[in-house]
Structures are given as structure tokens and as C-alpha cells.
PALOGU-578366 format. One record per residue (C-alpha): residue in three letters; y, x, z. Coordinates in pm, whole numbers, plus 50000, padded with zeros to 5 digits. Layout:
BEGIN
<atom residu="ALA" y="Y" x="X" z="Z"/>
...
//
This chain:
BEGIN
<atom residu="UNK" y="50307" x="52128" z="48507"/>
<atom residu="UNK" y="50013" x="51973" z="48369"/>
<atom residu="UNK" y="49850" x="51780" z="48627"/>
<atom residu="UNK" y="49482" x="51580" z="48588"/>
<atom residu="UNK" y="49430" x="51257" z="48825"/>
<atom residu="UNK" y="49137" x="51059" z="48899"/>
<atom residu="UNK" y="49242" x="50719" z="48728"/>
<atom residu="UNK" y="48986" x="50475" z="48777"/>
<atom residu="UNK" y="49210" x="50284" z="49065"/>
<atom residu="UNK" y="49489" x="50339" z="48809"/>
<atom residu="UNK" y="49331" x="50122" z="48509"/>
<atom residu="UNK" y="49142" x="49917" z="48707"/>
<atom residu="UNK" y="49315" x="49793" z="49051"/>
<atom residu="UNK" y="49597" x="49595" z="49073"/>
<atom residu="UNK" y="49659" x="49652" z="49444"/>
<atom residu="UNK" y="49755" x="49918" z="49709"/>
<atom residu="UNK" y="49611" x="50213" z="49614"/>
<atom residu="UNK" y="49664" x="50147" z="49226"/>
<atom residu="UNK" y="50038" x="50039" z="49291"/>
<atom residu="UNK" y="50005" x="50388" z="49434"/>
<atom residu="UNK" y="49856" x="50581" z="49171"/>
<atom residu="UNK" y="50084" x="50427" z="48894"/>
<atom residu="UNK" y="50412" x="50465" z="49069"/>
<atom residu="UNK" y="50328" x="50856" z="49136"/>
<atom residu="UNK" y="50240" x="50885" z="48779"/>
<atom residu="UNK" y="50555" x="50707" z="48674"/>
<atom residu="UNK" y="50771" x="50904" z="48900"/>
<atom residu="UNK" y="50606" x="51245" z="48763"/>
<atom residu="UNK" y="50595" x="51158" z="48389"/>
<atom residu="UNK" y="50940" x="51031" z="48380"/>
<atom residu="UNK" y="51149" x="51272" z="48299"/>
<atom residu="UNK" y="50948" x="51460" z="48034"/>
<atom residu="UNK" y="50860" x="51763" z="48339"/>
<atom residu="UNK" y="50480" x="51739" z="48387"/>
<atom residu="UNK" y="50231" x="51626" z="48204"/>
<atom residu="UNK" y="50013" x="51400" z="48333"/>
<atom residu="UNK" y="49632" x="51370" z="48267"/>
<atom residu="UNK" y="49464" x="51049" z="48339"/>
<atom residu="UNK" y="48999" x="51097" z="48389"/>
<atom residu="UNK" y="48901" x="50713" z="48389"/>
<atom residu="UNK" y="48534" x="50608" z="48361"/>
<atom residu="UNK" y="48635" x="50302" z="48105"/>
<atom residu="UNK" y="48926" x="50185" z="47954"/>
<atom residu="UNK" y="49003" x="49932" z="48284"/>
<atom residu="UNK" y="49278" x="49686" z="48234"/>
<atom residu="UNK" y="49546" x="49550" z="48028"/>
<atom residu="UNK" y="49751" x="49415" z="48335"/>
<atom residu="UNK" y="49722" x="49775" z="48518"/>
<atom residu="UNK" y="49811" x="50018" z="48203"/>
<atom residu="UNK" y="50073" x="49812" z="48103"/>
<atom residu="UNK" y="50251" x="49905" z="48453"/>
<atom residu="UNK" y="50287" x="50229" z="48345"/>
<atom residu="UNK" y="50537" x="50420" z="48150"/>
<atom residu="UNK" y="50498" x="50444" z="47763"/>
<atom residu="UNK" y="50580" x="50794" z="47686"/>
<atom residu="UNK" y="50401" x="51147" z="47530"/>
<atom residu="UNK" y="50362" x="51289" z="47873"/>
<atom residu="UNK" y="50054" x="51071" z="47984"/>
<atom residu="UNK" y="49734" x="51143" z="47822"/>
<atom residu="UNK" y="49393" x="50960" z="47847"/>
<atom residu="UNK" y="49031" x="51165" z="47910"/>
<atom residu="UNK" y="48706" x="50916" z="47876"/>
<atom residu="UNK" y="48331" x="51003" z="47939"/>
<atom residu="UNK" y="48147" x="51064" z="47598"/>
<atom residu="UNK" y="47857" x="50809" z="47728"/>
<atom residu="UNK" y="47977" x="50436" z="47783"/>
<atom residu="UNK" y="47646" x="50317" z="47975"/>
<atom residu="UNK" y="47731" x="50219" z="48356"/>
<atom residu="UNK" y="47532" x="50526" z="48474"/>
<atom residu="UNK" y="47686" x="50739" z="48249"/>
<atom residu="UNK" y="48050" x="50688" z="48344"/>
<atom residu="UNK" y="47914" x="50664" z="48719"/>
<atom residu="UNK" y="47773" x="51048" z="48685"/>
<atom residu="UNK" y="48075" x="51156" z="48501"/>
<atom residu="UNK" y="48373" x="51064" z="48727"/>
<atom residu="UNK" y="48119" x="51200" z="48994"/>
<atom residu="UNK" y="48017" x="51487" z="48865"/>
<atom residu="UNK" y="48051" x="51556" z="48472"/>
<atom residu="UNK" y="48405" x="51545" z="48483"/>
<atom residu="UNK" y="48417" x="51880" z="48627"/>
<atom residu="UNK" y="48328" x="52015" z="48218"/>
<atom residu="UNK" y="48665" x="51810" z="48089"/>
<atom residu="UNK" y="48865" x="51921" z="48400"/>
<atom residu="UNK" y="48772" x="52354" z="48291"/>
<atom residu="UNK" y="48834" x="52256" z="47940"/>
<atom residu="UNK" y="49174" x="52099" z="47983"/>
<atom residu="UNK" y="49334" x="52337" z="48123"/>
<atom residu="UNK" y="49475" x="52191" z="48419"/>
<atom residu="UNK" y="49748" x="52366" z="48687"/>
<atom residu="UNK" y="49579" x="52111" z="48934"/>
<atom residu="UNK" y="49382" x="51825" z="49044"/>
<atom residu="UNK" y="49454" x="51553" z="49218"/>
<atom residu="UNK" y="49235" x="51254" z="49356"/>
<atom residu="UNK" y="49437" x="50940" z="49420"/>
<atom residu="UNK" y="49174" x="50735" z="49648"/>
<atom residu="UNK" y="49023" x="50916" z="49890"/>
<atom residu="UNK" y="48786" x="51124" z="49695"/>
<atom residu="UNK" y="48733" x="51416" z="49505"/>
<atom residu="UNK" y="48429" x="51490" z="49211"/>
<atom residu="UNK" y="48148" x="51623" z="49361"/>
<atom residu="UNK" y="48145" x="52013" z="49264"/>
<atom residu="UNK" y="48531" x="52062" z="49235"/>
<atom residu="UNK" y="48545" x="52378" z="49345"/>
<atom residu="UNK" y="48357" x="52532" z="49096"/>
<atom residu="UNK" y="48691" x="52413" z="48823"/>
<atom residu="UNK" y="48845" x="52709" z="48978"/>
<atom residu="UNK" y="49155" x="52543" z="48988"/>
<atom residu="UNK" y="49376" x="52405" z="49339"/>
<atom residu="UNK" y="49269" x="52076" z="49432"/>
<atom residu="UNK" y="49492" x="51764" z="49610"/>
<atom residu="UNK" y="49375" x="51495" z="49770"/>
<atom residu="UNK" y="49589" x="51172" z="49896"/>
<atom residu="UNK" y="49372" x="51024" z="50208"/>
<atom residu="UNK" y="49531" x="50643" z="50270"/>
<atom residu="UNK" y="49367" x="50592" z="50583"/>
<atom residu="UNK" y="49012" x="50582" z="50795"/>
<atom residu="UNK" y="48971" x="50227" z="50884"/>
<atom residu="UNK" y="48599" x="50242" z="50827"/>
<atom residu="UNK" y="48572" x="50504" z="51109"/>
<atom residu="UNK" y="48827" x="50373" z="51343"/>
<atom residu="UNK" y="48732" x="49998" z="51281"/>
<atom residu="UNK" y="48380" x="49995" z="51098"/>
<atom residu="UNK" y="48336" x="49645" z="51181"/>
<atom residu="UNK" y="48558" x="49576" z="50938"/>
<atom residu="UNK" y="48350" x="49711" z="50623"/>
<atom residu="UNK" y="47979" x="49607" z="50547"/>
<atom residu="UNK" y="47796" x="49952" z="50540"/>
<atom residu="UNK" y="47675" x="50054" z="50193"/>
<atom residu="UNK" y="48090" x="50068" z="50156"/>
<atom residu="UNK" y="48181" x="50263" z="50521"/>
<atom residu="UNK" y="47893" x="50484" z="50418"/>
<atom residu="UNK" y="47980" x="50593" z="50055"/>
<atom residu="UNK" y="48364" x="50601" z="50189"/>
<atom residu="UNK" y="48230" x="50823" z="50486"/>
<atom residu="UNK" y="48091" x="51069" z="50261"/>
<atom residu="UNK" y="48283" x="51087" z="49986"/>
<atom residu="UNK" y="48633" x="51134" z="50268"/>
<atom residu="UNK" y="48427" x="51390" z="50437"/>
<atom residu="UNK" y="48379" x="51560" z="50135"/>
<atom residu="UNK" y="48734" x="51532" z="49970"/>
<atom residu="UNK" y="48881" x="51656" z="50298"/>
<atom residu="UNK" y="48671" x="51938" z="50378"/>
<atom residu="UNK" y="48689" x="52099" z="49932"/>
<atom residu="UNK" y="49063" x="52010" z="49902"/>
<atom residu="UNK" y="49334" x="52314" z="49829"/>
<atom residu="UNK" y="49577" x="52035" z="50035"/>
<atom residu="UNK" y="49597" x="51752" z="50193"/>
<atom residu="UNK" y="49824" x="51435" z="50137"/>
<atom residu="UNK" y="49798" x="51176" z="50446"/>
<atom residu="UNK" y="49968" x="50862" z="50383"/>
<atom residu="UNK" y="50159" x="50835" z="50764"/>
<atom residu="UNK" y="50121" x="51071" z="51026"/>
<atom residu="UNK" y="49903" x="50816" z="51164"/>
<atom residu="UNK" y="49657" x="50923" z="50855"/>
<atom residu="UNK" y="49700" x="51286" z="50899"/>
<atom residu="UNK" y="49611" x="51253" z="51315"/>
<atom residu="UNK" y="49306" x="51028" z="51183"/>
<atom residu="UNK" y="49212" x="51324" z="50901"/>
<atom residu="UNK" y="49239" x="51581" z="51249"/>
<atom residu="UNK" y="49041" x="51380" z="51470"/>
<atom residu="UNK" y="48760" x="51305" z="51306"/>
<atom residu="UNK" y="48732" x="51588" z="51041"/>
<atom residu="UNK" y="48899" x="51856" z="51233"/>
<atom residu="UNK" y="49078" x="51966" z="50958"/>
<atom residu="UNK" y="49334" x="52233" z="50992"/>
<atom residu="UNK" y="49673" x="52038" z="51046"/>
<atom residu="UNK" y="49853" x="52331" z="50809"/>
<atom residu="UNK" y="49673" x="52191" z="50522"/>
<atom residu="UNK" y="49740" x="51867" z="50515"/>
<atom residu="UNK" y="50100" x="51675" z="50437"/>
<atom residu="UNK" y="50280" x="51375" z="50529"/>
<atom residu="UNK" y="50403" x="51226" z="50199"/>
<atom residu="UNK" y="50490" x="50839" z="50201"/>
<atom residu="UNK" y="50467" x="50631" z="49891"/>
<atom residu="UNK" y="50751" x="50421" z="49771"/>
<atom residu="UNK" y="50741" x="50050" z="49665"/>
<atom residu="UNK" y="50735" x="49884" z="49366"/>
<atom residu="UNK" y="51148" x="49919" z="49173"/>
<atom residu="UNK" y="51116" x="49489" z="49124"/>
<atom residu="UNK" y="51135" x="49477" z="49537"/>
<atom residu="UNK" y="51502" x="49650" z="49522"/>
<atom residu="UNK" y="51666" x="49436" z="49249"/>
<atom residu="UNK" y="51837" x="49156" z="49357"/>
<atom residu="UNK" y="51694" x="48807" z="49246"/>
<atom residu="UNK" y="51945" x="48562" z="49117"/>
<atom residu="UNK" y="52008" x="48264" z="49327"/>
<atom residu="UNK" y="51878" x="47999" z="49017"/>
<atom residu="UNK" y="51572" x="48218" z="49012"/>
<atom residu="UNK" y="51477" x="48192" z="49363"/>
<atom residu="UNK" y="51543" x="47825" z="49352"/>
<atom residu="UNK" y="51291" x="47837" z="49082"/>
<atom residu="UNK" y="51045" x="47965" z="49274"/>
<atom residu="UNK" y="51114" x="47761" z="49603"/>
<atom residu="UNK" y="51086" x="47454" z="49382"/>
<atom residu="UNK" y="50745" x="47614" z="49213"/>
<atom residu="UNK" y="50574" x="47615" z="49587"/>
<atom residu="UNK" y="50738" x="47337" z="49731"/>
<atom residu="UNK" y="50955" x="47526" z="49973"/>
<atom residu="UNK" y="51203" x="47457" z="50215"/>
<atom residu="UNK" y="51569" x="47681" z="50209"/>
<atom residu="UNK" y="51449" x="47801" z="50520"/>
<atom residu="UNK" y="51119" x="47935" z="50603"/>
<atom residu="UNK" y="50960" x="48289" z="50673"/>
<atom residu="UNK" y="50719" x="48515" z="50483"/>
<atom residu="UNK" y="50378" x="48741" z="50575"/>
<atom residu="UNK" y="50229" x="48895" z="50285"/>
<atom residu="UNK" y="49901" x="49077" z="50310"/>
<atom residu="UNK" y="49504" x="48947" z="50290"/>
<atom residu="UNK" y="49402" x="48719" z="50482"/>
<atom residu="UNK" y="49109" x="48948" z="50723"/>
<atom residu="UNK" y="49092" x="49022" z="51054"/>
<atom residu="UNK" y="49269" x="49359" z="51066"/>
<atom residu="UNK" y="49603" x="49180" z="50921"/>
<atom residu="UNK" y="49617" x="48953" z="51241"/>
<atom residu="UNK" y="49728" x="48693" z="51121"/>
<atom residu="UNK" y="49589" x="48497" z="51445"/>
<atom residu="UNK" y="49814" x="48636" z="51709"/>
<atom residu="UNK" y="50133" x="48506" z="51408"/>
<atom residu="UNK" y="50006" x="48150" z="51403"/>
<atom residu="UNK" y="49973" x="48147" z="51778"/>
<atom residu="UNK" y="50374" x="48279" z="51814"/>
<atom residu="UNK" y="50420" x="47995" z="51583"/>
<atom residu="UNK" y="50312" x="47764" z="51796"/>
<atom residu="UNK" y="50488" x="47871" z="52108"/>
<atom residu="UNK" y="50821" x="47813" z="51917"/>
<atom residu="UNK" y="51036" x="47523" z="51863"/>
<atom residu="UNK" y="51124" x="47606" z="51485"/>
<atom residu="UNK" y="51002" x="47279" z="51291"/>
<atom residu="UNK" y="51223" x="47342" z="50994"/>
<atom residu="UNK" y="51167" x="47662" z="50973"/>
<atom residu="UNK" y="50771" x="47701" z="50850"/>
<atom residu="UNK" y="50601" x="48031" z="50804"/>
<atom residu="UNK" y="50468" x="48138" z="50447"/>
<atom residu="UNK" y="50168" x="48316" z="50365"/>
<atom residu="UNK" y="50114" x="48471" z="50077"/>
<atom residu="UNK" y="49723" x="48623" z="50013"/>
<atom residu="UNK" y="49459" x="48613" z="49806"/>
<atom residu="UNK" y="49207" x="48351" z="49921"/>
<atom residu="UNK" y="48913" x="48556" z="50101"/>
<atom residu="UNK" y="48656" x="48456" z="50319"/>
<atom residu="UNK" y="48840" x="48441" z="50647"/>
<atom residu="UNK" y="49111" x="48179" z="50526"/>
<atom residu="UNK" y="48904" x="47859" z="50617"/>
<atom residu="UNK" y="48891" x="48027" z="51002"/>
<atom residu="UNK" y="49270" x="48062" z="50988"/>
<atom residu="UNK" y="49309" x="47738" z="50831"/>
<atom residu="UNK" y="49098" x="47615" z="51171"/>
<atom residu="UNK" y="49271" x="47758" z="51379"/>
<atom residu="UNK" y="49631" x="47604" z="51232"/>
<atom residu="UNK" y="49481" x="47257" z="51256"/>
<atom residu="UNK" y="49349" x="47346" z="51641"/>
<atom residu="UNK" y="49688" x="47458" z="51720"/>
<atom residu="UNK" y="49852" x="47128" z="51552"/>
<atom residu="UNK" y="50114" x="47322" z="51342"/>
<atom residu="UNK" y="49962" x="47201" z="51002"/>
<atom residu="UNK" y="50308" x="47160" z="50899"/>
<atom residu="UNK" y="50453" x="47433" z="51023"/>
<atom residu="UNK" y="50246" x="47687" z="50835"/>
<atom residu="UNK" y="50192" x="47718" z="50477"/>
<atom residu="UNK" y="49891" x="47935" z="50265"/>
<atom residu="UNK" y="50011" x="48023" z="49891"/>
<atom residu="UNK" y="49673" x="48206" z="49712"/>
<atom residu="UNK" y="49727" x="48391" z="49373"/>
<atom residu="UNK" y="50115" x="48430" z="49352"/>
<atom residu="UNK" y="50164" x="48623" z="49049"/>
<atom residu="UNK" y="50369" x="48988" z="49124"/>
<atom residu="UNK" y="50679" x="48833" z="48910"/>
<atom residu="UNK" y="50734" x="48541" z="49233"/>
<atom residu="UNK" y="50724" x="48807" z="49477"/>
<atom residu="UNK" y="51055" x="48961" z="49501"/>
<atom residu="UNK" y="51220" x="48571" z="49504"/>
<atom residu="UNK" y="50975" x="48473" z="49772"/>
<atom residu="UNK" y="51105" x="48778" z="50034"/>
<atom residu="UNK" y="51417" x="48737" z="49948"/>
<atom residu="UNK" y="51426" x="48347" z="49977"/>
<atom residu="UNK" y="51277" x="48396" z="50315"/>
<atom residu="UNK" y="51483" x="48418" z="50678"/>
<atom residu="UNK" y="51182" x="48713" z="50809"/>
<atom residu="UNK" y="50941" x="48891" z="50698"/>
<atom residu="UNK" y="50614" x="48918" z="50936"/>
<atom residu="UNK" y="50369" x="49182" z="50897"/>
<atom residu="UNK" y="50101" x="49199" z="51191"/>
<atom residu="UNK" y="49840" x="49410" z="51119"/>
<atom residu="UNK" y="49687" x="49648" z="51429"/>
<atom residu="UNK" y="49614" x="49917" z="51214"/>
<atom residu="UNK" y="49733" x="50021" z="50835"/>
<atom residu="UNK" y="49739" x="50399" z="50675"/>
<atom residu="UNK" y="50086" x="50286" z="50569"/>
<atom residu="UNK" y="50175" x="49939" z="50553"/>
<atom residu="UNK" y="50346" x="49862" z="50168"/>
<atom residu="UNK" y="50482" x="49528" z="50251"/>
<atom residu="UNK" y="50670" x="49624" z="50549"/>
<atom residu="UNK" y="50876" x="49865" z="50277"/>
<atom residu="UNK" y="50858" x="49579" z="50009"/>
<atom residu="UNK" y="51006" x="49329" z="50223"/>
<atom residu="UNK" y="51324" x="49598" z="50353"/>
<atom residu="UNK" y="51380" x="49666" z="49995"/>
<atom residu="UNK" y="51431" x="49309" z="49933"/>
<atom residu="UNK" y="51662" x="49309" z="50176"/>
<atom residu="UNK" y="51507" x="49098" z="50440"/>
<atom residu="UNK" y="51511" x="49164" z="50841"/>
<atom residu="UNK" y="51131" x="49249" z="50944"/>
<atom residu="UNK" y="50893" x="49228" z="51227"/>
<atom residu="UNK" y="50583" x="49447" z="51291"/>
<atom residu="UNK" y="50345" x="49543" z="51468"/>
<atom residu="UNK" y="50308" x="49825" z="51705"/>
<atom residu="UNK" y="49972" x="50088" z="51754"/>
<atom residu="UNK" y="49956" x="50262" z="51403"/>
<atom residu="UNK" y="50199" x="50412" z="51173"/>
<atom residu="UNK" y="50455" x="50069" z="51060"/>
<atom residu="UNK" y="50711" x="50226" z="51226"/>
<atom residu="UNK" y="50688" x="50471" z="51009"/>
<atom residu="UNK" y="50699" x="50223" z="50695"/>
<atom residu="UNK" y="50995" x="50015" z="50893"/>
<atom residu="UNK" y="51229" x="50232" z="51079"/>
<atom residu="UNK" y="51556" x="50120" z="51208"/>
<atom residu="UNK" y="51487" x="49804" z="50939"/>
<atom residu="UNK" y="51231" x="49657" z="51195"/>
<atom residu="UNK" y="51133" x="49521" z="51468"/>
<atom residu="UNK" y="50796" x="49605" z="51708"/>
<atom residu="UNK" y="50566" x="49413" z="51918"/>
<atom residu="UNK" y="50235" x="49445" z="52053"/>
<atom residu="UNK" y="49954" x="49320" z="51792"/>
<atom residu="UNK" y="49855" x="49126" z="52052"/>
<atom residu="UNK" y="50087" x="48976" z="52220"/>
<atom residu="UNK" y="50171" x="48605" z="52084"/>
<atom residu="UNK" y="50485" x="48520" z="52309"/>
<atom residu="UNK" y="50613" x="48895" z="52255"/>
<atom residu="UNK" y="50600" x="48803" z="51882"/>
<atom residu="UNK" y="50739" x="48427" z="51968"/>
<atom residu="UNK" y="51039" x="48568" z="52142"/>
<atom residu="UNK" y="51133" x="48801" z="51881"/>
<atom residu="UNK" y="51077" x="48568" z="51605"/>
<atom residu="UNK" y="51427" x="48354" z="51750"/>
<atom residu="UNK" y="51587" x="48661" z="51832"/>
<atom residu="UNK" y="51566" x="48785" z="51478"/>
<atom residu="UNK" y="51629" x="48416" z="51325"/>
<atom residu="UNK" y="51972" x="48328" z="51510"/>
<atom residu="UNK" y="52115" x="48630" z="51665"/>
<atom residu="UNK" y="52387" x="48735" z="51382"/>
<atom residu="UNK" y="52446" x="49161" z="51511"/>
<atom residu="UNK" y="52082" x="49167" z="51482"/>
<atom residu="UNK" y="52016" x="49084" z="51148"/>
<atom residu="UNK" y="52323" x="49329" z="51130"/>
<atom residu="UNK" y="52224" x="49643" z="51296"/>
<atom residu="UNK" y="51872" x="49560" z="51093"/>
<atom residu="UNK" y="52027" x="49544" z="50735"/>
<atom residu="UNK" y="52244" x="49845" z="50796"/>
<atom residu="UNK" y="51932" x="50047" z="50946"/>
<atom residu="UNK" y="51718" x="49917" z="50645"/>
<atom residu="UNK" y="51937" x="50075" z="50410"/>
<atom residu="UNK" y="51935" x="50400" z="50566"/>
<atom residu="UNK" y="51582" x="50403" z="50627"/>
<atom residu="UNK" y="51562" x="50334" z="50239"/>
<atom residu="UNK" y="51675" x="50684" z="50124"/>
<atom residu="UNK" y="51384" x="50857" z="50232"/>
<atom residu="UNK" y="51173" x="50628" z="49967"/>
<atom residu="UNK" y="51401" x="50637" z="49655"/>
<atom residu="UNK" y="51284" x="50791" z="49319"/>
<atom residu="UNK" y="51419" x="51105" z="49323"/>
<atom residu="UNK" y="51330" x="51191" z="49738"/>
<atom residu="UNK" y="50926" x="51037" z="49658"/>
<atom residu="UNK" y="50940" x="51300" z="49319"/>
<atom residu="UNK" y="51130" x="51592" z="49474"/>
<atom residu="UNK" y="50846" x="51566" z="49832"/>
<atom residu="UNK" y="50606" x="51541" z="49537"/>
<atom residu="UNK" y="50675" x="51836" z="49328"/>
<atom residu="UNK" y="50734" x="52082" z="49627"/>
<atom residu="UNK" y="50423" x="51965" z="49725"/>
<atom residu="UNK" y="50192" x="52061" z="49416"/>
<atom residu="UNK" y="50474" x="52387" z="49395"/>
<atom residu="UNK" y="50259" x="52478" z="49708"/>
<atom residu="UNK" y="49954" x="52466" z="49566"/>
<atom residu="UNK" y="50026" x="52618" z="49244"/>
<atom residu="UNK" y="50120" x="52978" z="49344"/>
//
């Protein structure tokens, strides 16, 4: 099948949605079965190209201007000329959106829709951003063939506020990076502990530092325990918001209790979950929640939060509490640390809850998926 994706996320974003993008296009163009066709407005980055795989079936397809406007009006709009002319079985948009005009391709269209935060929490966007995203979402959802929602979460979201037929849209997860499932060697994580100056004990949350990740209500369940040796690690990029949390650690007095790592390169990630006792993700809402998967992979007992869809990303490898409830979160914190058949019954579940993201089950939901559209 010869399949065309919007790939400006792809080349250019070294996060969620461009782990995302990459590891579908690795899964498809791996075994020499579809062809994969990459639009990007500029060439992007080393760092992000470099992730994917280095074979015949991926192909590049650049606008013929290289001014800013130019390669603004052609991933917009002017692609739709390079789409007819490649002679594509489908297209798929990877973020959200879909060029302006796709119908007129004549060809089926996919869409993957990661989530609506800026409509259920707006707050949480300035609005130039929530409005562009609001329009171009709108748009995707309502020209698509199909639909690809990243939970079911996402695909109640897509029904709610775009009352969009439920029959077109599907619930396809996305896997983790392969790095979170090898195991680290015991020197190497060493390495790394020694690198940050950390303890053999301590426990990990992973995610940017903003409001939505609630990182609050996990300092606060900090404080309420009596765990001195055991610190919790954070591990974000530095944003805005960090000086508040870093406040708000001092108010509580458990400076020492709680450390902030910015800028940990990918390659320390692995060793860092699986150095760690827990994994913590809080966030109240997420269209999927990637580290929750990252840190089961690594083998490492989780807790998360309740309200969205990271049950969904955790299954029987996790445990729930209310976003908002610090001694909830306190109390299961201890239970998780010392209570042996826990940690058990979590491992075991972990690795069932696994098979549903390997290579083959993410490639096989995949290709029945386009098979669907292509008919």
C-alpha cells in the first residue's frame, strides 16, 4: 500500500505526537509491505529523521518554494497537487489535522485525533493556539474517510463536541518507544544514578512540568508520608510553571525529599524508570498518557490518575486515585513501596497488559484499519 503522511511533527518534534508519527511509520515500513510517503514543509531535524528506519520504503515530498509562506500555503493547501500526482491509496494526517481541500484528492482520507484539551480545558492554551487547533480539528474530523482516536476517552471527546458518527471513528492506541522494553544493565543504571546524584532508592514522574500534569496534588502526598530515603524524581523540561512547583516544595519543607532533573537526554531514560521503586504519573486529563506505558515496559509498578483514559494506557499494571486527592495518593504510594504481592499481582498484570502494544498487534490494528478504508 502506498500510504502519504503529513510529516512536519515527524522531522521536526521530538516529543509525543512525533514519537507517534515515527514509530507508526517504522512499524509500517518495516517489513518492505507499504510504502510510505512522507509531505514535510522543510527538511526539520537531524535528531528526529535519524529515529527512523533507513530503508527504500520511505520516501521524502518537499514544497518547490522554500520561503516561510510558501511552505505554510503548501502543507495547507498546495499539497493537495503532490498528493493527486503521487498516486496515493490514502492519506493520513498524524496531528490533528488534515490540508485544507482534501477532498477534492479523490482519494480516502485518515485522521489520528490525540485529544481535545483546548476544548475541555482551554485555560490551558493561550488562544491564537486553541483557536487554530479548534479549526483545523473541526475540520479534520468533519472531511476524514475515518477516524483514529487515541483512547476511547478521545473518541467520546471527538462525539461530544463534533457529533461525529461513532461508526467512523476507531480506537487505535500507540505503542512506546522499543528502548523502554530492553532491560538496562545494572553498571549502566549505576551510571546514570551516579550522573544525577541519586539515591538506590527513589521514585520517578516523567511528564512537563504544567498544570494539567498535577504535579501539585504528588508533592503534597509527598509530604504526608514518612519516606525520607526514599525522594521522588522529576524528570521535565524546565517550563514556566517549575519556579511555582519549586515554591510550593520549599512551603511544604520537603526540599530534600523532592528532586527536578531538566533536559535528560532520551538515552538516560530507560535507566532512570528502571532504577526507580514507582513510577507516578498524575495528570487529570491526557488523550493517552505515553509514560504510563513507558514506565510498565520498563518494568516498573505504576500509579495514576483517575478521570480520563490512563487506565486505558495502565491496565492491570497500575494503580488509580483521584487527581485530587493527596492522602489517596499518600496511602497508595506505601502500599505500592512495601507490600511484596502487590508489586506482584502489578508485574504479572503489566506483562499481560503489554501484548496489546507489541509490534506486530500496533501494525496488524493498523493495517486492518487503512484495509477499511481502501475498498
Amino acid at each position: 500500500m502506498r500510504i502519504g503522511f503529513d510529516a512536519k511533527k515527524i522531522v521536526s518534534n521530538l516529543t509525543g505526537i512525533g514519537n507517534y508519527s515515527r514509530g507508526l511509520v517504522n512499524l509500517l515500513s518495516a517489513d518492505g509491505k507499504d510504502e510510505c510517503i512522507l509531505y514535510t514543509p522543510k527538511y526539520g531535524e537531524d535528531r528526529c529523521r535519524h529515529e527512523l528506519n533507513e530503508n527504500s520504503n520511505i520516501k521524502y515530498v518537499y514544497p518547490s518554494s522554500g520561503s516561510s509562506i510558501g511552505r505554510h500555503w503548501w502543507r495547507n493547501h498546495g499539497i493537495i497537487n503532490d498528493i493527486r500526482k503521487d498516486r496515493l491509496d490514502l492519506f493520513h494526517g498524524l496531528s490533528n489535522e488534515l490540508p485544507f481541500g482534501i477532498p477534492s484528492a479523490g482519494l480516502p482520507t485518515a485522521v489520528t485525533i490525540h485529544d481535545l484539551i483546548f476544548l475541555r480545558y482551554p485555560r490551558t492554551y493561550d488562544l491564537l493556539s486553541r483557536l487554530i487547533l479548534e479549526r483545523k480539528t473541526r475540520y479534520a474530523c468533519k472531511n476524514a474517510t475515518r477516524i483514529i482516536a487515541m483512547s476511547e476517552q478521545t473518541k467520546r471527546d471527538i462525539i461530544d463536541f463534533y457529533h461525529t458518527d461513532p461508526d467512523r471513528i476507531d480506537v487505535i492506541y500507540q505503542g512506546c518507544n522499543p528502548a523502554f522494553y530492553h532491560k538496562v544493565s545494572p553498571e549502566k543504571i549505576n551510571s546514570v544514578l551516579d550522573e544525577y546524584n541519586l539515591p538506590e532508592r527513589y521514585m520517578i514522574s516523567v511528564g512537563t512540568i504544567e498544570d494539567r500534569k498535577n504535579h501539585s496534588t504528588i508533592v503534597k502526598a509527598i509530604a504526608r508520608l514518612d519516606e525520607p530515603d526514599i525522594p521522588l524524581v522529576i524528570v521535565s523540561k524546565n517550563t514556566p510553571l517549575q519556579k511555582k512547583l519549586e515554591c510550593e516544595i520549599r512551603e511544604l519543607g520537603i526540599d530534600d525529599r523532592v528532586r527536578i532533573i531538566n533536559n535528560v537526554p532520551f538515552d538516560r531514560l530507560p535507566a532512570l524508570y528502571q532504577g526507580s521503586r514507582l513510577a507516578i504519573y498524575f495528570s487529570y486529563f491526557e488523550g493517552f498518557g505515553i509514560p504510563v506505558l513507558e514506565a510498565i515496559a520498563s518494568g516498573v509498578p505504576v500509579i495514576a490518575a483517575t478521570g480520563s483514559c490512563l487506565e486505558e494506557a495502565g491496565g492491570e499494571g497500575a494503580m488509580y486515585c483521584d487527581p485530587f486527592d493527596p492522602d489517596g495518593l499518600a496511602e497508595t504510594i506505601s502500599s505500592v513501596l512495601y507490600d511484596d504481592d502487590l508489586r506482584r499481582r502489578l508485574a504479572v498484570g503489566g506483562t499481560e497488559h503489554l501484548r496489546k502494544f507489541t509490534p506486530d498487534a500496533l501494525r496488524e490494528s493498523m493495517r486492518n484499519f487503512y484495509s477499511r478504508l481502501v475498498v
